[in-house]
N, C-alpha and C positions, 0 to 999 in steps of 0.2 A: 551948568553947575547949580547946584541944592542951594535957594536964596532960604538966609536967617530965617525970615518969618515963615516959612513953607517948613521948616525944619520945625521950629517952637510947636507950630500947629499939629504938625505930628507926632510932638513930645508931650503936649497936653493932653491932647486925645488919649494915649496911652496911662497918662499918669493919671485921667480920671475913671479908666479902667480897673486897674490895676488891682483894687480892694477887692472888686465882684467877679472882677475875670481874670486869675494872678498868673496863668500861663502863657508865655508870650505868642506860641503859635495862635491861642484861640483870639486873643487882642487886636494882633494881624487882621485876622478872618475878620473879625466885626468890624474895625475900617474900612476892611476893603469891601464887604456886602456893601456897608452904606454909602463911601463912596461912591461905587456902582450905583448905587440907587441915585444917591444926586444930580450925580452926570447922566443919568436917563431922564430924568428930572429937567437939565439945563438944556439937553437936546430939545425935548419939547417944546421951552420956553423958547429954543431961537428959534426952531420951525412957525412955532402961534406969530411971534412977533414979523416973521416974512410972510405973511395972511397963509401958512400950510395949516393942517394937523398936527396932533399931535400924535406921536406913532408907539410910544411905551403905555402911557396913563389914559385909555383910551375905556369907553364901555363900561363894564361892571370894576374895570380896575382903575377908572378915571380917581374914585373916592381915598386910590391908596397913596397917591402923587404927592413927592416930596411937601409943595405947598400945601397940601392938606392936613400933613402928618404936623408941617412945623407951623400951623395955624394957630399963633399966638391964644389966640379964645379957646384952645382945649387946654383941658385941663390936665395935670399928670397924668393919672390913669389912664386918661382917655387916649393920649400920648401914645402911652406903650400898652395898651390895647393894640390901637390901629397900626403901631409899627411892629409887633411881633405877630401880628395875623398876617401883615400884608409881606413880609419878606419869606413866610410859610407858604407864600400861595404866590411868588413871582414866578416859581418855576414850571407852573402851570401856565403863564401868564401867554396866550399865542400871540402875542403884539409883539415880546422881544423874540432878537434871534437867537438860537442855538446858543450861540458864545453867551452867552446870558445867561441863557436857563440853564445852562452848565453852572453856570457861577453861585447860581441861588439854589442849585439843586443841597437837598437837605442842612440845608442854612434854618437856623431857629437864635431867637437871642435868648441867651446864656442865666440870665438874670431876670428878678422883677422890681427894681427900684426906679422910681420913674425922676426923681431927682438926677440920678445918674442917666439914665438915657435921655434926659432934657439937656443936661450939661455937654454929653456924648455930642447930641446930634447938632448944637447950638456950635461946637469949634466944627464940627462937618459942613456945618450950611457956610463956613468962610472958604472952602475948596468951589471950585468955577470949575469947567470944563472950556477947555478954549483952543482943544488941539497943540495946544503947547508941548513942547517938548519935556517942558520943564515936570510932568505930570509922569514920564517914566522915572523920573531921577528922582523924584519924592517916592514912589514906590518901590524904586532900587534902594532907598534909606526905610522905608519900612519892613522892607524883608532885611537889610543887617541885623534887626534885635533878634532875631531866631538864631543867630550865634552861628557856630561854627559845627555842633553834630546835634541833628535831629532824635527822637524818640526810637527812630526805627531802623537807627543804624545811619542814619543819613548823612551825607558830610555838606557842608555848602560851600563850594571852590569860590578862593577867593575872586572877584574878579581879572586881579592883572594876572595868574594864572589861567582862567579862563581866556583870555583876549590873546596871551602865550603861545597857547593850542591850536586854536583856531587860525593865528597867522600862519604856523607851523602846518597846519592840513591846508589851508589856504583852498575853500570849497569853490566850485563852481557853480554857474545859474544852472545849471544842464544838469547838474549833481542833486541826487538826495542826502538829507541830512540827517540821521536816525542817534537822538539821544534816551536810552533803553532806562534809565534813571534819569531824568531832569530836572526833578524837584522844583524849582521855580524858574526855570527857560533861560537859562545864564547863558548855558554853550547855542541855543539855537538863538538868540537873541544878535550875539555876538557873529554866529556865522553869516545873517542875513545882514548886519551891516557890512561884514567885511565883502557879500559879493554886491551889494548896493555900492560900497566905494571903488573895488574893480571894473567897474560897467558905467563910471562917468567921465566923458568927454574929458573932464579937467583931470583926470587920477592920471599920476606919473610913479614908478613904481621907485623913483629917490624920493616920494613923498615920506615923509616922517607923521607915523600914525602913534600918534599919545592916547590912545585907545582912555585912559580915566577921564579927558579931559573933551568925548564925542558927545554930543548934543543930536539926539536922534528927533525924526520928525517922522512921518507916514512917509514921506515923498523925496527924502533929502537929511544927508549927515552932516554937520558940521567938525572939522577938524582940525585946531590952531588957525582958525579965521578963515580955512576954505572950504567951500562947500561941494558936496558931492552931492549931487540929485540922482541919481542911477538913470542916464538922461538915455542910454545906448539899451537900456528893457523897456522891450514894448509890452503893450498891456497883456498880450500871452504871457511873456516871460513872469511881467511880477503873478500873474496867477497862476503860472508854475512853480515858482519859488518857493509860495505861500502852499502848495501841496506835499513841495517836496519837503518840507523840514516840517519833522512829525518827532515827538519827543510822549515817554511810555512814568509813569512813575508807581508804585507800590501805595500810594498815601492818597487818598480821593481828597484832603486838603490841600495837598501840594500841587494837586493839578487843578485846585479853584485858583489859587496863588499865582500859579504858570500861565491859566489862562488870561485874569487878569492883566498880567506882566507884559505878556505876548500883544493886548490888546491897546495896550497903550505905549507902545514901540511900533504900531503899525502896523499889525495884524488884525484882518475884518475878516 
């Protein structure tokens, strides 16, 4: 569940948007680059700190690294100089993967007020990365302010409809899962826990699944206090799974948004 200050912090972010970038889908996109960036950012710092490398801010791109950008002794400009050059040039970057450089692909910041991206990136730098579950459910509350029909025809299913469906097709690890419109990964999201919960030792099927109330992790669901690991997929399986549910959208935003989404529910 969406704790208060995880919520606020997502409600500031936007409201200090708002003036320079007044459309909600582009406001989305600009948390969710930066985000990304941070968390490639904190990956780093835990690697340096267990005497590794560093694997994103490395070489000619080491100069773009969240600590660089939010380097107290620059100055505004300099600020958003360095951060709308370097999220123009992550997607070039060969240090991340794929799923990344998808993300940053033709990513640019919107604006030149360096007041405003000082403010922006200062409630950003209070988001951590820490494998939490908690990091799907703040992005599940950031994709509600895109409302309920996009620019292009788009609709966004609620969730408890979503969760509805999918009990109702009730997929298998053996199954592919093809969503031809996905817009932000709702229905493959939802598939892959339901055969994550199917495929654990403790799943009994008088289980009672409150699907609003599931706390997803990489390895493991939580549901009204019991835990599903998907203990009975071995490492084939989950990397067939991860093949099999492929989702298609019209809107090259929507599938930064998807990927994202997907990526922090446990998709590598």
């Amino acid at each position: 569940m969406l704790d208060t200050t995880t919520k606020r912090r997502i409600d500031t972010a936007r409201d200090i948007l708002v003036g320079k970038v007044p459309d909600p889908k582009s406001q989305v996109e600009q948390i969710t680059i930066a985000l990304i960036y941070k968390f490639m950012d904190d990956m780093d710092s835990d690697a340096e700190e267990l005497g590794g490398e560093p694997s994103f801010f490395s070489g000619e791109y080491e100069k773009y690294g969240w600590r660089k950008i939010f380097n107290p002794s620059l100055g505004g400009f300099e600020m958003l100089s360095l951060y709308s050059e370097a999220i123009l040039k992550m997607a070039q970057n060969p240090n991340l993967p794929q799923l990344f450089r998808d993300i940053f692909k033709n990513a640019y910041l919107p604006y030149r007020d360096p007041e405003t991206l000082k403010s922006f990136l200062k409630i950003i730098n209070d988001f951590s990365y820490d494998h939490s579950e908690k990091l799907g459910d703040a992005f599940e509350y950031l994709l509600s302010v895109l409302g309920s029909q996009g620019d292009a025809g788009q609709f966004r299913t609620p969730r408890h409809v979503i969760d509805f469906m999918t009990a109702l097709i009730a997929p298998r690890k053996n199954e592919s899962v093809l969503d031809p419109a996905c817009g932000t990964a709702g229905f493959l999201i939802s598939a892959y826990k339901h055969i994550l919960k199917e495929n654990s030792g403790n799943y009994q099927k008088t289980d009672l699944y409150t699907f609003e109330q599931n706390n997803v992790k990489l390895a493991e669901i939580t549901v009204n206090g019991k835990h599903y690991r998907g203990d009975k997929l071995s490492p084939d399986d989950r990397a067939r799974i991860i093949q099999n549910i492929k989702g298609y959208d019209i809107s090259p935003d929507m599938v930064r948004l998807s990927l994202v989404n997907l990526y922090l529910h446990g998709f590598t």
